[in-house]
VOLUMMAR-880156 format. One line per 10 residues: for each residue x, y, z of C-alpha. Coordinates in nm, 4 decimals. Layout:
REM residues N
X:Y:Z; ...
//
This chain:
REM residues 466
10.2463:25.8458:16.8393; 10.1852:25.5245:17.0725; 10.4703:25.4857:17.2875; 10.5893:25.1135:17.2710; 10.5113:24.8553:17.5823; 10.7780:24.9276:17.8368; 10.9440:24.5258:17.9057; 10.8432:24.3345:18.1884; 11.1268:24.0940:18.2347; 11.3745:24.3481:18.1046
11.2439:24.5947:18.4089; 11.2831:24.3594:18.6680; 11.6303:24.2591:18.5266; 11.7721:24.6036:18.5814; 11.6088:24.6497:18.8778; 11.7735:24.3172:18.9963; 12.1530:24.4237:18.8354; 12.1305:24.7893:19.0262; 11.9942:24.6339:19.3418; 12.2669:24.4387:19.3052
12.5395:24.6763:19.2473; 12.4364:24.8985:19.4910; 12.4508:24.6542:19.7550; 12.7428:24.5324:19.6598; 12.9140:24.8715:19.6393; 12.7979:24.9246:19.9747; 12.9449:24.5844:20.1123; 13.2630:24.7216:19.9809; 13.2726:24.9952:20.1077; 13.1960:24.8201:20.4549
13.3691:24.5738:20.4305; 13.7051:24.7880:20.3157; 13.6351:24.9788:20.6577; 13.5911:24.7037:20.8484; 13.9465:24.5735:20.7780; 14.1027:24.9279:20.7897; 13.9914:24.9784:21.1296; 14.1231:24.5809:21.2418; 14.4092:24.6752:21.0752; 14.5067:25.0248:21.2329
14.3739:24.8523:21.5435; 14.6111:24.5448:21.5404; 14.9171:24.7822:21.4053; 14.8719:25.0294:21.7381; 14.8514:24.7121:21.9540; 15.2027:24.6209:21.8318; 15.3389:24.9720:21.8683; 15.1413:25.0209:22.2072; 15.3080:24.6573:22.3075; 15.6850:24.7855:22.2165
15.5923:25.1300:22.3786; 15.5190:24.8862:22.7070; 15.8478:24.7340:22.6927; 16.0486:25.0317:22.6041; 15.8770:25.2154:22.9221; 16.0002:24.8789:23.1210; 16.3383:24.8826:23.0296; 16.3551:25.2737:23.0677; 16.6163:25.3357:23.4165; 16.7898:25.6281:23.5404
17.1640:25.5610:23.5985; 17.4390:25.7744:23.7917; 17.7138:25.8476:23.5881; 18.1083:25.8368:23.7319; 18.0541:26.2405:23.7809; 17.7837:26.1614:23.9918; 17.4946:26.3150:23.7592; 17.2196:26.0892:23.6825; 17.1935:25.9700:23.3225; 16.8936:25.8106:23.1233
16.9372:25.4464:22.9753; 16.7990:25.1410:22.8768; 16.8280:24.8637:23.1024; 16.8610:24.6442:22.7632; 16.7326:24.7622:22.3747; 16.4222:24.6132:22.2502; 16.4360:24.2599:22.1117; 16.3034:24.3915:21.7038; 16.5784:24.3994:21.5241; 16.4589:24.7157:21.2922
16.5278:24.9182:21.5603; 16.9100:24.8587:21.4392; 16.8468:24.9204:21.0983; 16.8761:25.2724:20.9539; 16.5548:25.3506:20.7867; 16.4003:24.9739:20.8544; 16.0665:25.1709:20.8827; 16.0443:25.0909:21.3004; 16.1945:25.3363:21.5809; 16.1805:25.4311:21.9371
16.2572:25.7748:22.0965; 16.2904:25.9134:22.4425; 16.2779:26.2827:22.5155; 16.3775:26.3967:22.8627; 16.3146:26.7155:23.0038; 16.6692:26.8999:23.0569; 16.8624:26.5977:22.9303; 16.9916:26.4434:22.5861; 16.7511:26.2443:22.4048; 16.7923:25.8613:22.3418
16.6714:25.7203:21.9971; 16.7399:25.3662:21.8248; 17.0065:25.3782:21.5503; 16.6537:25.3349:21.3027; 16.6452:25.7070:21.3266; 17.0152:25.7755:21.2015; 17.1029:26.1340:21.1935; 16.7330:26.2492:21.1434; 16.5556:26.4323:21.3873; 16.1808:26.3721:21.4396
15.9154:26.6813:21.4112; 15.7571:26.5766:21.7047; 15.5159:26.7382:21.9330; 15.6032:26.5841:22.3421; 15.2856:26.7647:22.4931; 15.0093:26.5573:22.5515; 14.6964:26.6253:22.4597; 14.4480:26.8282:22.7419; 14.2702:26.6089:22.9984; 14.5333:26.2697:22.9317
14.5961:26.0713:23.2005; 14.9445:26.0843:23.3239; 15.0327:25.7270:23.1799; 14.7940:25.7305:22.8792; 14.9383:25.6599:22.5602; 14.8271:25.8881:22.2625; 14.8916:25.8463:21.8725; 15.0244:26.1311:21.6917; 15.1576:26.1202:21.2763; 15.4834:26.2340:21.1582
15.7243:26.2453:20.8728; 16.0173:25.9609:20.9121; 16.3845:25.9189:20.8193; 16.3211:25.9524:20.4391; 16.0018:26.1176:20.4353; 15.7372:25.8324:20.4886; 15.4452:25.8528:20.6832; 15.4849:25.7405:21.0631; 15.2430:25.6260:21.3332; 15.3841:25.6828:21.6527
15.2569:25.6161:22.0343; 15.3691:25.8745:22.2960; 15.3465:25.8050:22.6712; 15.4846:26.0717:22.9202; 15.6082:25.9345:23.2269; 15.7948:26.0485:23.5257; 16.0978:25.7535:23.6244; 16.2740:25.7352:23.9713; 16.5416:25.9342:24.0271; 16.5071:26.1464:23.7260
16.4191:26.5266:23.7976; 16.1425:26.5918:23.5238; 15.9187:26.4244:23.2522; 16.0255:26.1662:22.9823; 15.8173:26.1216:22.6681; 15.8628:25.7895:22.5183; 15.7440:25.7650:22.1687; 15.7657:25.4489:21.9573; 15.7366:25.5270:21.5965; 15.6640:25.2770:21.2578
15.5699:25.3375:20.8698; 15.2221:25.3891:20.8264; 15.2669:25.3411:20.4398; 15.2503:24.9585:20.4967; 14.8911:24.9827:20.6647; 14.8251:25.1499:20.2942; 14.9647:24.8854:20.1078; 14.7358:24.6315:20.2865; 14.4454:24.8638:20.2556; 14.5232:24.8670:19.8826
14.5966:24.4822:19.8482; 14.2977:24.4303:20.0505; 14.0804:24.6676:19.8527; 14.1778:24.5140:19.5194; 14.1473:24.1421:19.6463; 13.8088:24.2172:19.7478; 13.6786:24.4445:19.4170; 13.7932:24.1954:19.2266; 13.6372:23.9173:19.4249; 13.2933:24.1432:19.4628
13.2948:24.2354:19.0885; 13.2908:23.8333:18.9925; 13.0059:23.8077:19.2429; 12.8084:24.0776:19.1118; 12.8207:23.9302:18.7801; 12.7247:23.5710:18.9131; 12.4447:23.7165:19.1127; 12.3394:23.9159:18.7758; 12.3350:23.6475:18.5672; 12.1451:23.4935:18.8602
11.8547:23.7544:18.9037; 11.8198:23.7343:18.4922; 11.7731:23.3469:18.5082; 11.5662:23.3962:18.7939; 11.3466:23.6377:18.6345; 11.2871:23.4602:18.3156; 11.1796:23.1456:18.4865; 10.9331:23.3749:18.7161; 10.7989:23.4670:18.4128; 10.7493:23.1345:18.1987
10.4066:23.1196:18.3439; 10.3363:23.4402:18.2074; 10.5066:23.3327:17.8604; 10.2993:23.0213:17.8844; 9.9630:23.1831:17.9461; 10.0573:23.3984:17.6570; 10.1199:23.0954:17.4580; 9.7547:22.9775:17.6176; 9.5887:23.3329:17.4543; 9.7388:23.2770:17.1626
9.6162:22.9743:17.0658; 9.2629:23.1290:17.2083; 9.2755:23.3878:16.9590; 9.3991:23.1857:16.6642; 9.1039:22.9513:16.7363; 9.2964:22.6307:16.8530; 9.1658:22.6215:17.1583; 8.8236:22.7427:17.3226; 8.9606:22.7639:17.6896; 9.2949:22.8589:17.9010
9.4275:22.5047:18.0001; 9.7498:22.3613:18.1654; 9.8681:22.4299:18.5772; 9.9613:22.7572:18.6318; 10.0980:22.9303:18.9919; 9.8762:23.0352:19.2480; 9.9263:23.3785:19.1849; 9.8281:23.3032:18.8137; 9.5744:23.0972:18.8509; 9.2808:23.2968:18.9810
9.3206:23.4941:18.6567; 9.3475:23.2124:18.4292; 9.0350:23.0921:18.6396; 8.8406:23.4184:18.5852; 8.8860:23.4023:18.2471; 8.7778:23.0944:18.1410; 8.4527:23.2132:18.3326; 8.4349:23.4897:18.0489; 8.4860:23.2583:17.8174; 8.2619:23.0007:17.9280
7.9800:23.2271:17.9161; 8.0737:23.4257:17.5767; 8.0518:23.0928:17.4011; 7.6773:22.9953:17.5622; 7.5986:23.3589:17.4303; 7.7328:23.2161:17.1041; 7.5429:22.8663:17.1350; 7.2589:23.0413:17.2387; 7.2364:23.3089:16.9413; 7.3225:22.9806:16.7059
6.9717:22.8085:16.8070; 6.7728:23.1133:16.8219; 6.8993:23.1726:16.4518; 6.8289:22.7930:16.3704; 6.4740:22.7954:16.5565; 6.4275:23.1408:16.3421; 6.5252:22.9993:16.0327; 6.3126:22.6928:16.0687; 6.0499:22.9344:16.1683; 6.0770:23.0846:15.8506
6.0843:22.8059:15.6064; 5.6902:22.7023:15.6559; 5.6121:23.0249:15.5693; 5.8508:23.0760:15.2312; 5.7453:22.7076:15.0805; 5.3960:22.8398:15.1252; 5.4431:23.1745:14.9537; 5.7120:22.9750:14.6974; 5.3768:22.7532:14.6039; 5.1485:23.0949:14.5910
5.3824:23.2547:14.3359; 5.4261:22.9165:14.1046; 5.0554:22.8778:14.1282; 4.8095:23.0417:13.8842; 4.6596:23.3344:14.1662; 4.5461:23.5868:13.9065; 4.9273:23.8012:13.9741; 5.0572:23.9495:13.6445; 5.4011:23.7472:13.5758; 5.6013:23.9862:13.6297
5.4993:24.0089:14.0254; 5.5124:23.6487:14.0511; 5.8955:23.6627:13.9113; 5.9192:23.9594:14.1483; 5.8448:23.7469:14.4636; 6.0225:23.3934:14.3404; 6.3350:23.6272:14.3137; 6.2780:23.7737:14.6796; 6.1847:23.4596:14.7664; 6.4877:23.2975:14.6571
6.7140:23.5744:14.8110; 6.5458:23.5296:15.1534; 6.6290:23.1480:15.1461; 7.0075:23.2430:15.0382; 7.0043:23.5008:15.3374; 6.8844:23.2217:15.5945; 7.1372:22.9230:15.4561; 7.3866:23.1830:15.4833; 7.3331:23.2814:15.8248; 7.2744:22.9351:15.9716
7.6295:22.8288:15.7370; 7.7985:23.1110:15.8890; 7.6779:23.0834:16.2445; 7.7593:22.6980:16.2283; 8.0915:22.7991:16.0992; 8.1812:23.0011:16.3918; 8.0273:22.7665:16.6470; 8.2923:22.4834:16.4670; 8.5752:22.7620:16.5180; 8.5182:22.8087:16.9055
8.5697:22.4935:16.9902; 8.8330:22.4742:16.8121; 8.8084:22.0754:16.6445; 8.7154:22.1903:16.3389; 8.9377:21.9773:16.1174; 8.8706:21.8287:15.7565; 9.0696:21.5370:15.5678; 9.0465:21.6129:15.2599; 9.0985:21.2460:15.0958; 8.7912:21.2270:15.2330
8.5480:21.5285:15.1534; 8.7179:21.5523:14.7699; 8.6250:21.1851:14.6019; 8.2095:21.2200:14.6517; 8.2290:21.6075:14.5727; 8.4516:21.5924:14.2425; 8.1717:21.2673:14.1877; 7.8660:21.4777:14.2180; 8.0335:21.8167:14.0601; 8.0830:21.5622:13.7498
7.7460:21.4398:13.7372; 7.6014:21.8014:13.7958; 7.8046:21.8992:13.4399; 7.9295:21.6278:13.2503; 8.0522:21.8277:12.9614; 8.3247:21.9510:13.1555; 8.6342:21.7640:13.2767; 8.7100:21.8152:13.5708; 9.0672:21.7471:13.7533; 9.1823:21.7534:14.0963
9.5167:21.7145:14.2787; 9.6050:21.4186:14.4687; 9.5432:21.5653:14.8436; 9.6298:21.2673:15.0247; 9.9541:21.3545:15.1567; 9.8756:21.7107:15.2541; 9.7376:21.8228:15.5837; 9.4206:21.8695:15.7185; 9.2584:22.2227:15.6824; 9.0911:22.3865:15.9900
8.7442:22.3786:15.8568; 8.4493:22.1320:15.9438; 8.4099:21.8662:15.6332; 8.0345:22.0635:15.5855; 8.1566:22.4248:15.5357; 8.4776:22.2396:15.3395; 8.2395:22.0250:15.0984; 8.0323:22.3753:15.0678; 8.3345:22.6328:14.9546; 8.4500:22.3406:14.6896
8.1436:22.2912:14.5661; 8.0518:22.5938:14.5659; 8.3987:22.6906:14.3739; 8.3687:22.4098:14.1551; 8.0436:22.4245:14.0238; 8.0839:22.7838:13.9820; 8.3823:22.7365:13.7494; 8.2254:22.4605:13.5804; 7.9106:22.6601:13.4890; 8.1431:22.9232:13.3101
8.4232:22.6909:13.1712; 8.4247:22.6089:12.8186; 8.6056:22.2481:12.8212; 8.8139:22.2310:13.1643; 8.8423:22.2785:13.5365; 9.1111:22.2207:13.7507; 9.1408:22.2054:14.1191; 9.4811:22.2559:14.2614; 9.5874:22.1474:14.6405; 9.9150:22.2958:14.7330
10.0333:22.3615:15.1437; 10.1799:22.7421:15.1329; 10.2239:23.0008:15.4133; 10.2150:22.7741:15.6780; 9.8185:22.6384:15.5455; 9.6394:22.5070:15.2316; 9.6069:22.6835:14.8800; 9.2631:22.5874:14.7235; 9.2946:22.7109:14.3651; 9.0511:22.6209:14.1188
9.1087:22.7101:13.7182; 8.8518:22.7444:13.4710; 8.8541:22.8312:13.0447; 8.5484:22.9760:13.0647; 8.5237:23.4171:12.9855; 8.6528:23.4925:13.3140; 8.5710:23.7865:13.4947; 8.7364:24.1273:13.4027; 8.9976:24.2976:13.6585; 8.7226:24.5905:13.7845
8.4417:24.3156:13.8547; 8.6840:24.0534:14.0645; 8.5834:24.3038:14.3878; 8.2450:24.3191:14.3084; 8.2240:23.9776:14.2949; 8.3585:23.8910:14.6512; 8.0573:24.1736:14.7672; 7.7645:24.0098:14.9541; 7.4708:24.0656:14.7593; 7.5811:24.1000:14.4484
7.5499:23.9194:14.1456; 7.7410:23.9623:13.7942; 7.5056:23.7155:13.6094; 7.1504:23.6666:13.6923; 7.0767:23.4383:13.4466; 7.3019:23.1787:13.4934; 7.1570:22.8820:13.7810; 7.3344:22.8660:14.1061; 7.3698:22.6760:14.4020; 7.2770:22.9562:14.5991
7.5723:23.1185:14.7519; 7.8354:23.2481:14.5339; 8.1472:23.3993:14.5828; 8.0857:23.6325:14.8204; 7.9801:23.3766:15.0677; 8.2577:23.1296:15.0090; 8.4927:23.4471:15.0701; 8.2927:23.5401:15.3758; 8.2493:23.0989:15.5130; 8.6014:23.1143:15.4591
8.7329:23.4469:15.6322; 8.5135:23.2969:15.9434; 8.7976:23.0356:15.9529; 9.0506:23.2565:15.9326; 9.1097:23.2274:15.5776; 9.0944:23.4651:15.2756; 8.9573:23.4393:14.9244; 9.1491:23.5739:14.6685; 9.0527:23.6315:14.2226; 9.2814:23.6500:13.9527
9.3479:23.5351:13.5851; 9.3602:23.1841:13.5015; 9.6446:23.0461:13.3189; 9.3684:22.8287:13.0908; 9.2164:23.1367:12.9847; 8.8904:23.1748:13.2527; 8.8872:23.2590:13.5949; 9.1279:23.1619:13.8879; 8.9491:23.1421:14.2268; 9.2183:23.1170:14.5796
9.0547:23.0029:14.9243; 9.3793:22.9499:15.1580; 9.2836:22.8283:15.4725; 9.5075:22.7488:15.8152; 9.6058:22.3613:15.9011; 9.4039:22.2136:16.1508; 9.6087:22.1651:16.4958; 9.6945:21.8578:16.5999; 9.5728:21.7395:16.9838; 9.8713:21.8424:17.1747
9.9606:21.6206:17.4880; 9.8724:21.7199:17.8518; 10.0233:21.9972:18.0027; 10.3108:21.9362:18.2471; 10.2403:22.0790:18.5639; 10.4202:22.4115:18.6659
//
């Protein structure tokens, strides 16, 4: 079992949509990073900036008994710190004294841990997490510092949700998926156009092989891309010299054939003339004879034939070729009428006007030498070429022989006179052009012989350059 061609363009296109993806993924993912670290960053330089101003207004007071006190010289301007639960508080935590805490906090007390941690500066600030008022996530800055007039340590800590840094993240994060999902499709859609028009040389070199194979052409032309081109160049070299190994084996089998036609007049003369054979050996050489001149006219038709192919012009009207051939067919046996379609309006087979004028007349004549009364040729354009079908009344040939018939070589009926070539050859002069041959029964009775042959292609304009 062949495993079936793997896809080019459809390759690269999913190699395009993960490269893609992944990079886009990992953009994300950077970019989601990028703003959670400005973020954090610019929400502990607003905490670090209130824990600066609640260190300057921190003072140590003497109270009317003479003890020192801790205080504010005045509250911080925010006005969350007023607001139970607004989210935004400030602590202070002496050592041997009350604490002081903004009226944020309420009634709650803080888990928090005062030491700082080892090898801290004595005015660092450090960040620590903790659980708030109603159980949301805080952010706090501690700085420990040591005021005038105040016998031990103070730990300031200024404290804010942390579950508003999450919200942005999350905003953020579905802004930009959203955002970087619409760009991955654009840039998909992208790399598929992009690959498709990468690869309309390729489609149009195909296009260039194609019509190579199917005979319309003999070479590779148009502009192709310089990465194209030395291929395209190459071969056309190939092809350049297949077809002068195809001119050249044409005129060796002409000059052969010529060769060889001195020779067979002379021994046709030796076996019509009175040289003391028996008749039976002179019948016996004008029949080898005549089967070595079929062998050379076929060989020269059919190497002709595909010569005309190559180059692709081969290209018969057929208003033209049919008038003097139905003429000379009618002359040839005037006992039988013979009819033809009108094949003015149809198009031109691909087929030289020679090797067209020779598979008519070849069909024709052979009908009319079997047909009783009638003969019909029919022109019809079917399956995208022409339909030569040609009817006779004569006997027909039965169902088992129609094979044999199409067989090189072989003859059903010896006696009859012939032009030479027969079926078989039509069938092979027409499969050179890509055609087939095809027997059945004839609605008048006889035989019904098919040739369908390809249109001829119509000059296309110039290329336009890639």
């Amino acid at each position: 079992m062949t495993t079936p061609p793997v896809s080019l363009q459809r390759r690269l296109q999913w190699a395009a949509s993960v490269l893609v993806l992944l990079a886009l993924l990992l953009a994300a993912v950077g970019l989601h990073r990028l703003f959670r670290d400005h973020a954090e960053r610019e929400f502990d330089a607003r905490l670090q900036r209130q824990l600066d101003d609640l260190t300057a207004a921190l003072q140590v007071r003497t109270g009317p008994d003479g003890l020192a006190a801790l205080g504010l010289r005045r509250e911080p301007a925010d006005p969350l710190f007023h607001q139970p639960g607004s989210g935004l508080y400030w602590l202070a935590l002496p050592e041997g004294g009350e604490p002081l805490r903004s009226r944020s906090w309420w009634d709650a007390t803080p888990d928090i841990t005062a030491t700082p941690p080892a090898g801290l500066d004595g005015a660092s600030a450090w960040p620590q997490t903790a659980a708030g008022p109603q159980g949301e996530p805080l952010r706090l800055w501690l700085r420990r510092v040591q005021p005038a007039g105040w016998d031990g340590a103070v730990v300031l800590v200024v404290a804010s949700d942390a579950s508003a840094l999450e919200a942005a993240s999350r905003s953020f994060a579905r802004g930009l998926g959203a955002s970087l999902a619409l760009l991955a499709l654009l840039l998909v859609l992208a790399s598929h156009a992009q690959v498709r028009l990468g690869l309309v040389p390729l489609r149009r070199l195909q296009a260039a092989l194609a019509a190579l194979r199917e005979r319309r052409s003999a070479r590779i032309d148009g502009h192709h891309p310089a990465e194209v081109q030395p291929l395209v160049d190459e071969l056309n070299q190939v092809l350049d010299q297949r077809q002068a190994l195809v001119d050249q084996a044409e005129a060796q089998a002409g000059n052969l054939a010529h060769a060889l036609k001195t020779p067979l007049a002379v021994l046709g003369q030796l076996a019509q003339a009175d040289t003391g054979l028996p008749p039976e050996a002179r019948t016996l050489l004008r029949e080898q004879l005549n089967t070595m001149q079929r062998q050379i006219d076929w060989h020269l038709m059919r190497s002709r034939a595909t010569a005309s192919v190559q180059g692709g012009q081969a290209r018969a009207v057929l208003h033209e070729v049919l008038p003097p051939l139905l003429r000379t067919v009618a002359r040839l046996h005037p006992a039988i009428d013979i009819a033809a379609d009108d094949g003015t309006a149809l198009p031109a087979p691909r087929i030289t006007p020679h090797d067209l004028h020779e598979v008519l007349g070849n069909l024709l004549d052979n009908a009319a030498r079997h047909a009783r009364r009638h003969v019909h040729l029919g022109l019809q354009a079917a399956d995208g070429g022409l339909c030569l079908t040609v009817d006779d009344d004569g006997p027909g040939i039965a169902p088992a022989a129609r094979a044999q018939a199409l067989v090189r070589g072989k003859r059903l009926d010896e006696t009859r006179r012939g032009s030479g070539l027969g079926l078989a050859i039509v069938a092979d002069l027409v499969e050179v052009y890509g055609g087939r041959v095809a027997l059945g029964e004839s609605p008048q009775g006889g035989l019904r012989a098919q040739a369908w042959l390809p249109l001829a292609i119509t000059p296309a304009a110039p290329p336009v350059p890639a």
